[in-house]
Backbone bond lengths (Angstrom), bond angles and torsions (degrees), N, CA, C in turn:
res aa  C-N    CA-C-N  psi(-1)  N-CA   C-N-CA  omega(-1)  CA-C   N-CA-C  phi
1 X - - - 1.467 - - 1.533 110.17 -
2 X 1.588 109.08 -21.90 1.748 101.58 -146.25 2.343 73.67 -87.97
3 X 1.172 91.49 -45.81 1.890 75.28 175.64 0.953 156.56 -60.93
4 X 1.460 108.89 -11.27 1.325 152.07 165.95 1.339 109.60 -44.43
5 X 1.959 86.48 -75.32 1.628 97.97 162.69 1.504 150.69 -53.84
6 X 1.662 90.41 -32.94 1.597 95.06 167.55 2.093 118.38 -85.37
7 X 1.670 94.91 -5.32 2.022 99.86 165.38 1.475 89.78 -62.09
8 X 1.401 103.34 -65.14 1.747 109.01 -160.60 1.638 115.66 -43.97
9 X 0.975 102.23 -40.44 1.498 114.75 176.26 1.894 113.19 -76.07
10 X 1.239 99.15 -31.36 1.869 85.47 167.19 1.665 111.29 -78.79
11 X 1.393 91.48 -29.18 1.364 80.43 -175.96 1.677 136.08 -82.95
12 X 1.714 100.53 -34.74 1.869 105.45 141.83 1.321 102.10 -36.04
13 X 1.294 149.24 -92.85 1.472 157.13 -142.27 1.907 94.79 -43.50
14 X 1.597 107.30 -62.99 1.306 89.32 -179.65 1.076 127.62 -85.98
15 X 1.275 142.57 -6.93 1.327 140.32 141.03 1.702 127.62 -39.23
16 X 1.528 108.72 -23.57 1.573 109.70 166.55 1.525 111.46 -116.65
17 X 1.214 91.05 16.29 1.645 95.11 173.37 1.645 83.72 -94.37
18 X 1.346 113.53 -67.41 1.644 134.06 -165.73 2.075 78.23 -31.52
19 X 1.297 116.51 -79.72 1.419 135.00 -145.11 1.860 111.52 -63.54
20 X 1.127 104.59 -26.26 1.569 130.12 159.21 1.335 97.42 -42.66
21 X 1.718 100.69 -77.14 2.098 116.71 -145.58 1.270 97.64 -64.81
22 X 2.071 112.08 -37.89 1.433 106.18 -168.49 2.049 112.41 -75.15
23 X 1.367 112.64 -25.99 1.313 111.30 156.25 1.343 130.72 -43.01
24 X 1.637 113.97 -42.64 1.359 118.17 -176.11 1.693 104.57 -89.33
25 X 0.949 110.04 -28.47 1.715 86.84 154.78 0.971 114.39 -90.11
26 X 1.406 143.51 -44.23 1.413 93.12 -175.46 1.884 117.98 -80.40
27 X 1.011 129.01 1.10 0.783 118.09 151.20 2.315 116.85 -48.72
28 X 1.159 105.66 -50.18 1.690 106.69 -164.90 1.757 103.93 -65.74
29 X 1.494 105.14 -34.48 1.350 134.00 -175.52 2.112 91.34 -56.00
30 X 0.932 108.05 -84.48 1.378 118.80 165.53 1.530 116.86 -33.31
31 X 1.344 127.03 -23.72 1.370 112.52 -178.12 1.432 114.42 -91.87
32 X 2.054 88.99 -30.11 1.676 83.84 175.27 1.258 126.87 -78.71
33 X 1.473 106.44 -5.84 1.703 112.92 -167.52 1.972 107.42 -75.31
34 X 1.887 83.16 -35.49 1.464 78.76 -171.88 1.718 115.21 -94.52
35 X 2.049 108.92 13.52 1.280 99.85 176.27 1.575 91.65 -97.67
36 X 1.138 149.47 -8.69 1.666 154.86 168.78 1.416 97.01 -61.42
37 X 1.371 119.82 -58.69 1.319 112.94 -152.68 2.426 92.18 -89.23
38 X 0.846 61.01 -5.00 1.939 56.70 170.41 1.427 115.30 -88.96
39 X 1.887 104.36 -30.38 1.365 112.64 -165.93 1.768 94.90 -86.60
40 X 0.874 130.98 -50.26 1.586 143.17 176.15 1.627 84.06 -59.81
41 X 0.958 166.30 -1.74 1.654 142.61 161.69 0.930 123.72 -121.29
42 X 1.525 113.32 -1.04 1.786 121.42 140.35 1.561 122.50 -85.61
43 X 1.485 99.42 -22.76 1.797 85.55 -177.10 1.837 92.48 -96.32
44 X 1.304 130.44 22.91 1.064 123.90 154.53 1.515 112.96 -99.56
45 X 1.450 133.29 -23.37 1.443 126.29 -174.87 1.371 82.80 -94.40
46 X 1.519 143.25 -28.61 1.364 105.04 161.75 1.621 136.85 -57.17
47 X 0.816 85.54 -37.48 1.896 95.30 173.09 1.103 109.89 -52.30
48 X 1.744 124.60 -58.16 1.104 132.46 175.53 1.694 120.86 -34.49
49 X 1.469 99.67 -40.59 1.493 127.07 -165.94 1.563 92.36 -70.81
50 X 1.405 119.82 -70.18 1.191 133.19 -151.34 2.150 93.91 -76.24
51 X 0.976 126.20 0.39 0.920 128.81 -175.75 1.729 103.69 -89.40
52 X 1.592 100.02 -56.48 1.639 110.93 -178.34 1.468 126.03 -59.31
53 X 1.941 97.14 -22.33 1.715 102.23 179.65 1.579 107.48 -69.52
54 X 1.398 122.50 -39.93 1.217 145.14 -152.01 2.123 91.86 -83.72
């Protein structure tokens, strides 16, 4: 029983280890997506901009 418990217990550990690492990517995954799509929707209202001076 007592080993049972200590499988169960490595294996909780890596399951929130696993659930941790996979948070922090996608968390990093997500930051870059939305600093691309920020950078692509300013250098498009620039265009826009540079379009209206002209």
């Amino acid at each position: 029983m007592y080993m049972l418990w200590q499988g169960t217990k490595g294996l909780a550990v890596l399951y929130l280890t696993g659930t941790l690492f996979t948070g922090l990517a996608a968390a990093f995954a997500g930051l870059v997506v939305i600093r691309e799509v920020a950078r692509i929707a300013v250098s498009q209202t620039q265009l826009e901009d540079t379009e209206d001076e002209v």
